[in-house]
C-alpha positions in Angstrom: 4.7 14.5 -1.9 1.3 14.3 0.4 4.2 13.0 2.8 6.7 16.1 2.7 3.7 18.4 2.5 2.9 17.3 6.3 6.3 17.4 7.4 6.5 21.4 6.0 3.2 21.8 7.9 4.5 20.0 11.3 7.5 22.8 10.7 5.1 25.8 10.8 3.0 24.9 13.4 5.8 24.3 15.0 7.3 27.9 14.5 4.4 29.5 15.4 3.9 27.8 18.1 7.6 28.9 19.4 6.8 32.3 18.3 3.7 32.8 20.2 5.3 31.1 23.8 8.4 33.4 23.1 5.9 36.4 22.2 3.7 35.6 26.0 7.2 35.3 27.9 7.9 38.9 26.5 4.2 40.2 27.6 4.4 38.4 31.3 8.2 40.2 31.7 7.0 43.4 30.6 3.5 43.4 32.9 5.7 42.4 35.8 8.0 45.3 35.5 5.3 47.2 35.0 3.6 46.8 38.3 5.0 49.0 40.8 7.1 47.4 43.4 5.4 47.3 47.4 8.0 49.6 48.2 6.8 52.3 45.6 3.2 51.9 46.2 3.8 52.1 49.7 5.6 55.5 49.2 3.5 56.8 46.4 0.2 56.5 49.0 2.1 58.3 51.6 2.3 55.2 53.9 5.7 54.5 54.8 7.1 55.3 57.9 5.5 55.0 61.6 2.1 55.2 62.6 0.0 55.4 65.6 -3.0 56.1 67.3 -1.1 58.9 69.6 2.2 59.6 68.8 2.8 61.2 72.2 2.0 58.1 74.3 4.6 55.3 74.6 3.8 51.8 73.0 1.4 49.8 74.9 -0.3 52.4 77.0 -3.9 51.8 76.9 -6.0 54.2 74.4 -9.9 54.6 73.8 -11.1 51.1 73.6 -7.4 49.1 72.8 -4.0 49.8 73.4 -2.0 52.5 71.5 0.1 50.4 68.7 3.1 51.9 66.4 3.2 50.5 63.3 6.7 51.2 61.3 5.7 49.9 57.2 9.3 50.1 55.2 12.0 48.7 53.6 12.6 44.7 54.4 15.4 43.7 57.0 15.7 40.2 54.6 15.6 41.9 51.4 15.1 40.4 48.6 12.5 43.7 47.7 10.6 42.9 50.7 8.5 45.5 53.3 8.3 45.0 56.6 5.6 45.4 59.0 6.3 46.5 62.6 4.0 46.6 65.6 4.7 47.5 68.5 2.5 47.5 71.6 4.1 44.3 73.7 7.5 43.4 74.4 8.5 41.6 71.6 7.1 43.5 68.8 5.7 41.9 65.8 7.2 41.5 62.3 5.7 40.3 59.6 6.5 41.0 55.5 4.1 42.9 53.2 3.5 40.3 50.5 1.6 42.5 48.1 -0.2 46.6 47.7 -2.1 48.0 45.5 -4.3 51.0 45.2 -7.5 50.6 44.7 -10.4 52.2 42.5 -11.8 54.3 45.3 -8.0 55.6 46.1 -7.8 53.2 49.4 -4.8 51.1 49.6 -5.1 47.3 50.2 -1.9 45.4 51.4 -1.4 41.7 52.6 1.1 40.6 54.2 2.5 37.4 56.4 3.1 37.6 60.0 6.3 35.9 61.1 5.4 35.3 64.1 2.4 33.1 63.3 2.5 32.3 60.1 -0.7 34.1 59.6 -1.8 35.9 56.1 -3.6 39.1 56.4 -5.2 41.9 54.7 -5.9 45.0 54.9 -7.2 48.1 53.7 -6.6 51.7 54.8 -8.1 54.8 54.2 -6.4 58.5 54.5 -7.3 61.5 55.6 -7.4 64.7 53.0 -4.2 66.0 54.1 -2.4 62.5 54.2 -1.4 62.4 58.1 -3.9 60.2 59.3 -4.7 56.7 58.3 -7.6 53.8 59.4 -8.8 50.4 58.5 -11.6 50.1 56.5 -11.3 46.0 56.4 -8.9 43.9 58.3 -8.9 40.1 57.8 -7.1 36.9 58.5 -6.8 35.3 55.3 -5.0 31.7 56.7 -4.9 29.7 58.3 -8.9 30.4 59.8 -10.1 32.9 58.0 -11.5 35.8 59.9 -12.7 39.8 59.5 -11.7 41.8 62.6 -12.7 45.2 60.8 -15.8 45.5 58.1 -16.6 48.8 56.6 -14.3 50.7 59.1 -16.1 48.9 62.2 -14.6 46.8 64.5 -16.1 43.4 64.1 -14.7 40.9 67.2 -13.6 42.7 69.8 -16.6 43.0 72.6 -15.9 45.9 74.1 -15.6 48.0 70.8 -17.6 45.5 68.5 -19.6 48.0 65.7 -17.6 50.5 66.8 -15.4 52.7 64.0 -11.9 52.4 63.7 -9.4 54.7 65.1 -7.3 57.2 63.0 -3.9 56.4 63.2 -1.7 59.1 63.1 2.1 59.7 61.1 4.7 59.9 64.1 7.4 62.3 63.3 9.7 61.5 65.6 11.7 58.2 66.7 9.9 54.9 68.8 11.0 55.6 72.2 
């Protein structure tokens, strides 16, 4: 009997054990479609579309202490739920794909993404004005492959000629790159 009596107990554990895996599987499907996709975070924080420091000069053209950049942040050219990231300020512009956003506690938005270009990781985090049309980096880091922080507490951090200095506002560009 002392014999059966295990194998009942082996049974149970067993079922339980199945029951709590297929009870976890459940949990991790529902948190991931709970989590708002980039694309929706993106567009809830009013970030999608084209940016740039002056939307009236072209691409390129030198501005304050850099070069005025438009940045386009939307849907993915691939797919597969991806956001792309376009820069332009040279000839050819830069892509790379928006691996992650989220908002965070303080209502700044912090995105990372991977440059195809160089294979780089980066992050960032961006601040908005009150009425939503301007944005600016309050950090700006490359995460891989040698880790670096360009921007620190909205301050330029590597760049000698505006090193300390604050970030420029980057402004929404209504109409099309020209």
């Amino acid at each position: 009997m002392h014999g059966r009596s295990m194998g009942i107990l082996a049974v149970a554990r067993w079922r339980v054990c199945a029951v709590a895996v297929a009870l976890m599987s459940v949990a991790e499907a529902h948190a991931q479609t709970a989590a708002p996709s980039i694309q929706a975070t993106l567009d809830a924080w009013g970030l999608s579309g084209v940016w740039a420091q002056d939307c009236s000069l072209p691409a390129g053209k030198p501005f304050n202490l850099g070069f005025n950049y438009y940045t386009t942040y939307g849907h993915s050219k691939a797919g597969a739920g991806g956001v792309d990231i376009r820069v332009e300020s040279q000839t050819p512009p830069r892509t790379a794909t928006m691996t992650s956003a989220r908002v965070l506690s303080d209502g700044s938005l912090q995105i990372e993404y991977r440059d195809l270009d160089s294979g780089r990781t980066l992050r960032e985090v961006l601040t908005k004005s009150p009425d939503g049309q301007r944005t600016r980096r309050l950090y700006f880091a490359r995460l891989s492959p040698k880790p670096l922080v360009f921007v620190l507490d909205g301050r330029n951090q590597t760049d000698n000629r505006a090193k300390g200095s604050p970030t420029s506002w980057r402004e929404r560009c209504h109409a099309a790159i020209s």
